[in-house]
N, C-alpha and C positions, 0 to 999 in steps of 0.2 A: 504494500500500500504506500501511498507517495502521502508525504504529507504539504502537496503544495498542488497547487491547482497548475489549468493550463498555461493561467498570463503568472506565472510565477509566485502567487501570494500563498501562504500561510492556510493550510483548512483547516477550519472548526471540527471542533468536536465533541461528540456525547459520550457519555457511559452511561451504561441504560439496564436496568435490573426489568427482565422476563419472570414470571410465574405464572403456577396454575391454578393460584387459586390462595384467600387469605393463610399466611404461613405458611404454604406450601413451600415446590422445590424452588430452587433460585438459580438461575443465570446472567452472570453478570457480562456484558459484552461491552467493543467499541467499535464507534464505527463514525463517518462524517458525511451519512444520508439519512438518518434515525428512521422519517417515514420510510423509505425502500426497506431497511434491514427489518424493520418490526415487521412489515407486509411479506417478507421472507417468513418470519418466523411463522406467523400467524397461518399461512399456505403451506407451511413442510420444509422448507426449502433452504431456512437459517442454518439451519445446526442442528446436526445428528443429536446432541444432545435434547435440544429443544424438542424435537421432532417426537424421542422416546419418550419424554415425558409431560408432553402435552401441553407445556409452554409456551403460552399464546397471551400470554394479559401482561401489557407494558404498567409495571408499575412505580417505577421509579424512570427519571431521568434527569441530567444533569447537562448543561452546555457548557461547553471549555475553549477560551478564544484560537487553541493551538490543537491540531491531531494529535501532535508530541503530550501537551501537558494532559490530554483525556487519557492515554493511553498508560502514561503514569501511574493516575487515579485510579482505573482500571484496575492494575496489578497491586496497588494499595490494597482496592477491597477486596480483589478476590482474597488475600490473605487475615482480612476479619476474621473474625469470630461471627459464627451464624447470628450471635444477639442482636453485635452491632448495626448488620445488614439490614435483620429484623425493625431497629430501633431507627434506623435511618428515612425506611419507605413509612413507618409507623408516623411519623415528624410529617414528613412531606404529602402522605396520600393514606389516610389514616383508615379510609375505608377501604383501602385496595382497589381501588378504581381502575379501569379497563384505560390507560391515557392514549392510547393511539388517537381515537377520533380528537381530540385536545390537540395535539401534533399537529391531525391534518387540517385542523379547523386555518 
């Protein structure tokens, strides 16, 4: 993945927590198209992981002005503690809300 677009600038980026459902399993991804990758998931198409376990509700996400500094962040939280993870979308999306359509709005 390049972290620079065609005319040369810098791409944003997300880190985005996938699950199936409140506490359920967690996947935590990056990427710098959020709606394309979540519409992967959601269709099959994201990640073998995603795919096995039914992983289709965006419930966390974050924007980061750099691909490099999401990708970072990324590798941060895959290294939590499941609480934290829990304690984070808890904060942000308390009722585990479905956010793609949010996204695409």
């Amino acid at each position: 993945m390049s972290i620079f677009t065609h005319d040369g600038h810098m791409k944003c980026g997300y880190v985005y927590i996938m699950s199936n459902g409140v506490s359920g399993t967690l996947y935590i991804g990056v990427t710098a198209d959020i709606a394309a990758r979540v519409f992967q998931h959601k269709n099959g198409t994201g990640s073998d992981f995603c795919r096995r376990h039914g992983l289709t509700r965006l419930v966390y996400v974050e924007c980061h002005d750099r691909i490099d500094e999401a990708i970072v962040r990324e590798k941060a939280m895959k290294a939590w503690k499941r609480a934290w993870k829990l304690n984070l979308i808890e904060k942000a999306n308390p009722d585990w809300h479905d956010l793609y359509n949010e996204i695409n709005a």
